[in-house]
N, CA, C and O of each residue as an XYZ file, in Angstrom:
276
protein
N      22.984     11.246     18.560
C      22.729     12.244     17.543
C      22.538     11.600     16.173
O      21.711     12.037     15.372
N      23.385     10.465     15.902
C      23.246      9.923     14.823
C      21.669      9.721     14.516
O      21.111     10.279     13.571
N      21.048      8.896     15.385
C      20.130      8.219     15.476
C      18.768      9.709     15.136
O      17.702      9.320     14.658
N      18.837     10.420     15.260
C      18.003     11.712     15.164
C      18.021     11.906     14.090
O      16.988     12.149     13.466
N      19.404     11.852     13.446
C      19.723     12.445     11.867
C      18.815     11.413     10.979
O      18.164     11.636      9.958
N      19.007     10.142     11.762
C      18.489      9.361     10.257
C      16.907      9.280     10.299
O      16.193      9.565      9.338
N      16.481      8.882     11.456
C      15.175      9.454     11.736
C      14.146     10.676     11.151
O      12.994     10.582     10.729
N      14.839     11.604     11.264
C      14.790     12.834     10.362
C      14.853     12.569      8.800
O      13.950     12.817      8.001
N      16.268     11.937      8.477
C      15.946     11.741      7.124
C      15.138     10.864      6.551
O      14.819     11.065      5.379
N      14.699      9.855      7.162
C      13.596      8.883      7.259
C      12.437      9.565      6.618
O      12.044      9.500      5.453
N      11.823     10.461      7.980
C      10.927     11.161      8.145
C      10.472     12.084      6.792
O       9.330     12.215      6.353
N      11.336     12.494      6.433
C      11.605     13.809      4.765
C      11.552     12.537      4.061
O      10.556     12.464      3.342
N      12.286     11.537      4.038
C      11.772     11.010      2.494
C      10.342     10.367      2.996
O       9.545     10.056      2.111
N      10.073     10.208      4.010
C       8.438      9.447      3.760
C       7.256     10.782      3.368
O       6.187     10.607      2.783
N       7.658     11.769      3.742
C       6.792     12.728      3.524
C       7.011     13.098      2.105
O       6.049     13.605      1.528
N       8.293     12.904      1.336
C       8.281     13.628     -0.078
C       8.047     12.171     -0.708
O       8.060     12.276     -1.934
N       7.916     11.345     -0.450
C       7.419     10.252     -0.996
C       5.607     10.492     -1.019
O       4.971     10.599     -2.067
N       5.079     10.536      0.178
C       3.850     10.631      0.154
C       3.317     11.775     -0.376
O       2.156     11.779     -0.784
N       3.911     12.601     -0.417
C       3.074     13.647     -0.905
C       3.265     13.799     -2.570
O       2.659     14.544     -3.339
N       3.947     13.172     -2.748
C       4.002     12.957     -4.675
C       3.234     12.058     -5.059
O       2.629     12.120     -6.129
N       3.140     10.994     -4.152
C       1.936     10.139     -4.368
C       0.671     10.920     -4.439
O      -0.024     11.006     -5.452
N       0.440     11.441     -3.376
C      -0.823     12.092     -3.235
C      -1.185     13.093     -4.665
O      -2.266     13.023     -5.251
N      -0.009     14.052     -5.089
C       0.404     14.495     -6.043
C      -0.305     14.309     -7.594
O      -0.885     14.892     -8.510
N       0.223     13.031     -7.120
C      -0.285     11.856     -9.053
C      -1.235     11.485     -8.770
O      -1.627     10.493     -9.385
N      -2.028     12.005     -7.809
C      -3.525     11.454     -7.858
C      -4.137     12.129     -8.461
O      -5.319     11.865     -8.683
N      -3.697     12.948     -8.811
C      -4.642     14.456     -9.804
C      -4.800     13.730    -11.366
O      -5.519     14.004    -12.327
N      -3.955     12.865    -11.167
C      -4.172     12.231    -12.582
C      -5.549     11.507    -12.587
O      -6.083     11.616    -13.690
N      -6.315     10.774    -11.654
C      -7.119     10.086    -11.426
C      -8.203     10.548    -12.578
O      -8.539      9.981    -13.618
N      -8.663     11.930    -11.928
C      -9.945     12.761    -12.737
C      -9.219     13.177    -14.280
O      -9.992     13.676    -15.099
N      -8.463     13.078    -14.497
C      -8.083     13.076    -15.762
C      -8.459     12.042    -16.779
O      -8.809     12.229    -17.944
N      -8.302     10.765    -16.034
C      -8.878      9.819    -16.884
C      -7.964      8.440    -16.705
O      -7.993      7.421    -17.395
N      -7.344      8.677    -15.829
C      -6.353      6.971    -15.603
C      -6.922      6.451    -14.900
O      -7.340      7.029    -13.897
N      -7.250      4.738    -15.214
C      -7.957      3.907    -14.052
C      -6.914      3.814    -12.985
O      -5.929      4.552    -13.002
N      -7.082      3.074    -12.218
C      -6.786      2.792    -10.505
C      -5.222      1.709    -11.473
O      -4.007      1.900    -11.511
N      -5.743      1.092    -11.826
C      -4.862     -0.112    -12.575
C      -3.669      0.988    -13.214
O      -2.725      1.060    -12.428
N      -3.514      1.714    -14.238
C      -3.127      2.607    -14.974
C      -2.017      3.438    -13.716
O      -0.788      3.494    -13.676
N      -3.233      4.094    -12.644
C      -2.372      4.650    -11.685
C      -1.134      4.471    -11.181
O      -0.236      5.313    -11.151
N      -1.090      2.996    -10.658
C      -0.276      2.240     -9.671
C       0.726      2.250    -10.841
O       1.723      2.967    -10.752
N       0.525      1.526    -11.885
C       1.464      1.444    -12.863
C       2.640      2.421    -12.777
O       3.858      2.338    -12.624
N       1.614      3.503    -12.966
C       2.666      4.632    -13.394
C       3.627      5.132    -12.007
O       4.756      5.620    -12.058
N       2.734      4.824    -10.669
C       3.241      5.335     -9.715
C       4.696      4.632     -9.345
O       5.570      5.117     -8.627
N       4.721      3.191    -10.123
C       5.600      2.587     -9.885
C       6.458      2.389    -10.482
O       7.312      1.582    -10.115
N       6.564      3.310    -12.042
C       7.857      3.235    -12.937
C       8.072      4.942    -12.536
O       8.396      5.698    -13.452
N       7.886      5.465    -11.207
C       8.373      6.766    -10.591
C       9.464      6.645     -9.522
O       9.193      6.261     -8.385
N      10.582      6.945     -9.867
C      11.365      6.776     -8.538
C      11.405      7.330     -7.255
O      11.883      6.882     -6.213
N      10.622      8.743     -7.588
C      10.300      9.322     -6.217
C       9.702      8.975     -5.465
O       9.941      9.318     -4.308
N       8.507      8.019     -5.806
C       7.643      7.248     -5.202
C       7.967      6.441     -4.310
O       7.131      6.272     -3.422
N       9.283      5.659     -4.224
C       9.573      4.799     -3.479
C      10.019      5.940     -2.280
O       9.657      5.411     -1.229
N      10.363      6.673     -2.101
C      10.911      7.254     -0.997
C       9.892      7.178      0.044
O      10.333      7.446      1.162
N       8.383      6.825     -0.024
C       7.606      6.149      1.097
C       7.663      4.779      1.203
O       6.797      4.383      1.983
N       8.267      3.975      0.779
C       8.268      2.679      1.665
C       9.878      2.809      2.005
O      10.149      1.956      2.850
N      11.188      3.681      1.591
C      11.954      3.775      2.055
C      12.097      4.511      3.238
O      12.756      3.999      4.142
N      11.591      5.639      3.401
C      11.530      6.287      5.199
C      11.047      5.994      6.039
O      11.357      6.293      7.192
N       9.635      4.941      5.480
C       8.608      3.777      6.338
C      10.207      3.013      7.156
O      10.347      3.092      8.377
N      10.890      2.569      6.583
C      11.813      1.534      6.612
C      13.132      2.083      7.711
O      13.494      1.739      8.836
N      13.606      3.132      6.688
C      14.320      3.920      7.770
C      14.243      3.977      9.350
O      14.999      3.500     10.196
N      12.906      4.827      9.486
C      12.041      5.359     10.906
C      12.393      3.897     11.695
O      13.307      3.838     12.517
N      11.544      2.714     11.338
C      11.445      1.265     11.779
C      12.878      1.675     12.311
O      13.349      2.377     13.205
N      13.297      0.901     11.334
C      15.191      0.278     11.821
C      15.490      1.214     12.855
O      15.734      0.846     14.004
N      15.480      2.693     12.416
C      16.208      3.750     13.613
C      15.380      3.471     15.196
O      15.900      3.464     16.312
N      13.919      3.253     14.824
C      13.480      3.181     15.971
C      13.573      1.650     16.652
O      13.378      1.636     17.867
N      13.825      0.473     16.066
C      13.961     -0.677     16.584
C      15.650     -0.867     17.037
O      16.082     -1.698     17.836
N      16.218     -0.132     16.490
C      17.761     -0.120     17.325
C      18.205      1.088     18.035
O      19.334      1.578     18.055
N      17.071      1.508     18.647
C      17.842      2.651     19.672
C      18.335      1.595     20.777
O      18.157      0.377     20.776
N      18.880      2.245     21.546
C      20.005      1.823     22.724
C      18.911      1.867     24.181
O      18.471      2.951     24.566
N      18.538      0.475     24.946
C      17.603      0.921     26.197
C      17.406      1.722     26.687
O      16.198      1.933     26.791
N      18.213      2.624     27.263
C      18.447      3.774     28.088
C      17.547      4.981     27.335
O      17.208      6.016     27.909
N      17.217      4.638     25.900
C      16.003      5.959     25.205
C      14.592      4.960     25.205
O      13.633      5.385     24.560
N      14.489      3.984     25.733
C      13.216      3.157     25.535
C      12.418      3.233     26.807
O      11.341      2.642     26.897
């Protein structure tokens, strides 16, 4: 059960990670270059929550127990 929970929470932060990314792309047509973008995407803390649930998912899924493989 453990292993579901974190998976799950994995899962929610990669999606509220990505989708805020996707989010601040509206800035694009506003007038921020590509350079400008990243910048900003990266003094955002919410932002990281996609390479953190990327990370999560991994680990949960590289240490399940044989018997689920």
């Amino acid at each position: 059960m453990g292993y579901v929970f974190l998976f799950l929470m994995g899962f929610g932060f990669a999606v509220m990670g990505g989708v805020t990314i996707i989010a601040y792309m509206n800035f694009l047509p506003a007038g921020l270059s590509w350079g400008e973008y990243f910048s900003f995407i990266l003094s955002r803390i919410e932002c990281y929550f996609l390479p953190i649930g990327i990370v999560m998912m991994s680990l949960v899924i590289s240490r399940l127990p044989n018997k689920l493989k």
